[in-house]
Every structure is written in structure tokens, then in C-alpha cells.
N, C-alpha and C positions, 0 to 999 in steps of 0.2 A: 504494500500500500504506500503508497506518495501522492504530496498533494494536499490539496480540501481536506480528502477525508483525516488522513493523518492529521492532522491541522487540528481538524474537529475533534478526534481522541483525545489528542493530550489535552484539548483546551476542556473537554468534561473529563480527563483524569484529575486536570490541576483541583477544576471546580469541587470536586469530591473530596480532596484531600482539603477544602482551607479550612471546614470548620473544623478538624481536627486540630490543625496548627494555631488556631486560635485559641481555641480550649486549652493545649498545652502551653501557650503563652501566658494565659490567664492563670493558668494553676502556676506557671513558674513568678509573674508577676504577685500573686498573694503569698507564695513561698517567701521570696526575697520581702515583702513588705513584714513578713510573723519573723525571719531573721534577724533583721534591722532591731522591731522591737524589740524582743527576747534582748539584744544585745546593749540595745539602749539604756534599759534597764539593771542590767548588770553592771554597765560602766557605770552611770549613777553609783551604785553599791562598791564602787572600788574594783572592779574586777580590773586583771591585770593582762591586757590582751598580748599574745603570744603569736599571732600570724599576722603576716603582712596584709591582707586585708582588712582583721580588725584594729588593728593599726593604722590604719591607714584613716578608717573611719572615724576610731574615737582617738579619745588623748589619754594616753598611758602615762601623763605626768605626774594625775592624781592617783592614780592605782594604788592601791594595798595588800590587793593577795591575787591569787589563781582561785582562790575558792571563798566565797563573800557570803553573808551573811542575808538575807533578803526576806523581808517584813511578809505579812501575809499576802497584804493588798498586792506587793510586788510579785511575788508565786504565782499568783494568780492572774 
């Protein structure tokens, strides 16, 4: 097959495939937003980040430990 038709296939393969790649967007997009927090959080409480992207994010100047102490409200 070449041509139209072909043309036409991939153009309803692509269309089939986006709302998967959108859903996996959205799930990777609410992922990275529950990371952020979680991590927000933890800085707040002193945590002492150890990798280059939390680092990068927060400020390890006020850190106190690797392992922090965190109120209930915060747990939660």
C-alpha cells in the first residue's frame, strides 16, 4: 500500500493512540505535582536532600537531618 491510503492509516493509527498519550501525560503530570508536594513538605521539616534534583529544587542550607520529624497535619 502507498499513497492516500497509507496516509489514511497512520493518520487513524496516530488518532487512536492520543488519548492514551494524554492520559499518560496527565497521570505523569499529577505524579510530579504529589512529588513536589511530598517534598515541599519535608524541606519545611528540615529534611536534608541528597540528589541532584532535590537539590536543585529546594535549599539544603537549612536542612537538619535525612530523616525529620513531621507533625500530623504534615503526614497527612
Amino acid at each position: 500500500m502507498t499513497g492516500a491510503p497509507m496516509r489514511v492509516i497512520s493518520f487513524v493509527f496516530a488518532l487512536s493512540a492520543l488519548p492514551l498519550s494524554t492520559t499518560t501525560a496527565f497521570a505523569d503530570e499529577s505524579c510530579n505535582d504529589l512529588w513536589f508536594t511530598r517534598n515541599a513538605i519535608i524541606n519545611q521539616a528540615g529534611f536534608c536532600f541528597g540528589s541532584n534534583l532535590g537539590q536543585a529544587l529546594f535549599d539544603n542550607g537549612d536542612c537538619i537531618a535525612k530523616s525529620v520529624p513531621l507533625s500530623p497535619e504534615a503526614q497527612r
